[in-house]
C-alpha positions in Angstrom: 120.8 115.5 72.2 117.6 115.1 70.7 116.5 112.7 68.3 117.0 115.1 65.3 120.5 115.9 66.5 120.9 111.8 66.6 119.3 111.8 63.4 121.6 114.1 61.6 124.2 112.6 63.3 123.8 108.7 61.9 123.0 110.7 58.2 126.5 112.1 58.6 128.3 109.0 59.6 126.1 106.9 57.0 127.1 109.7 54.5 130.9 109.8 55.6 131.1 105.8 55.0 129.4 106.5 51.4 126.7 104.5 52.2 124.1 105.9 50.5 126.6 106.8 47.3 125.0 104.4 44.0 126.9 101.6 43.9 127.8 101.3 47.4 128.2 97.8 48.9 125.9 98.3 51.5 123.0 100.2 49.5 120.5 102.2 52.6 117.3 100.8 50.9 114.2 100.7 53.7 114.0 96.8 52.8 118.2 96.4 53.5 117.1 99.0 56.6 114.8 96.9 57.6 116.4 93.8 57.7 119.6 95.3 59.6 116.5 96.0 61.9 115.8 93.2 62.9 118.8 91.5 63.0 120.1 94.1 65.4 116.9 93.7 67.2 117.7 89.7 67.6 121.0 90.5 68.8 119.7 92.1 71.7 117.7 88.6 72.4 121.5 86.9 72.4 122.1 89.0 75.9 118.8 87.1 77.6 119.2 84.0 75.8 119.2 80.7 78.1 118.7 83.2 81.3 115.8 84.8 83.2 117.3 88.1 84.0 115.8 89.5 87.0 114.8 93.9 86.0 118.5 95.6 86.0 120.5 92.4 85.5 122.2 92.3 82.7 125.7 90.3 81.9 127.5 92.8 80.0 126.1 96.0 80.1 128.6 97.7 77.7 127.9 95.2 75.0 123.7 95.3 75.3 124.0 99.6 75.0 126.0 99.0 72.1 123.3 96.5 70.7 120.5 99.0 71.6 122.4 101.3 69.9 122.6 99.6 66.5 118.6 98.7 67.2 117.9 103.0 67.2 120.4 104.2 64.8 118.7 101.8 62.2 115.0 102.7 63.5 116.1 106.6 63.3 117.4 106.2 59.6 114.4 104.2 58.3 111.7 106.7 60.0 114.1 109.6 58.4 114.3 108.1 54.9 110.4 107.1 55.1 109.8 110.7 56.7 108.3 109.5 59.6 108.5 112.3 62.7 109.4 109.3 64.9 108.9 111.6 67.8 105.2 112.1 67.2 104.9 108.6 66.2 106.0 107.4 69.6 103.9 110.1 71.1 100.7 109.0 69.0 101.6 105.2 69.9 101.5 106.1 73.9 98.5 108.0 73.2 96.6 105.1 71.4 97.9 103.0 74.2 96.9 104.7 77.2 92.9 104.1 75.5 94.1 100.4 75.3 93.4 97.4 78.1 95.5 94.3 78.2 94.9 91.5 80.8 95.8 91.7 84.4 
């Protein structure tokens, strides 16, 4: 799937929940967006939290994807709604990295 499949996908679940109706009790605003964001985001920290996981090692695997999960479908909606081609934007992001140096 790519991510405009996934993107019209999360529109249609956002839009079967009525989520983006007026009056809805969880108005899809960027600044709501982007606070569901982050707080996803900080979830994800809960999985490493009081632990140095060694690369692979994770506690439960099943409930970091669905963390990661709620982390994209939130970044997908907010570059959709702020019409942001989030592929190109990553894509311009590696670009501008791969001219970058960080230390050794």
């Amino acid at each position: 799937m790519t991510l405009a499949e996934l993107t019209e996908a999360m529109h249609a679940f956002v839009r079967d929940k009525g989520w983006y109706e007026p009056g809805s009790q969880r108005p899809q605003t960027l600044r709501n967006l982007a606070i569901s964001l982050s707080l996803e985001a900080a979830e994800v920290l809960e999985h490493f939290q009081w632990r140095d996981a060694a690369p692979g090692e994770v506690e439960d695997r099943a409930a970091l994807a669905s963390e990661l999960a709620d982390v994209a479908l939130y970044l997908l909606q907010i570059a959709s709604l702020s019409g942001i081609d989030l592929e190109q934007a990553i894509l311009d992001k590696l670009r501008l990295n791969y001219g970058r140096t960080w230390d050794k």
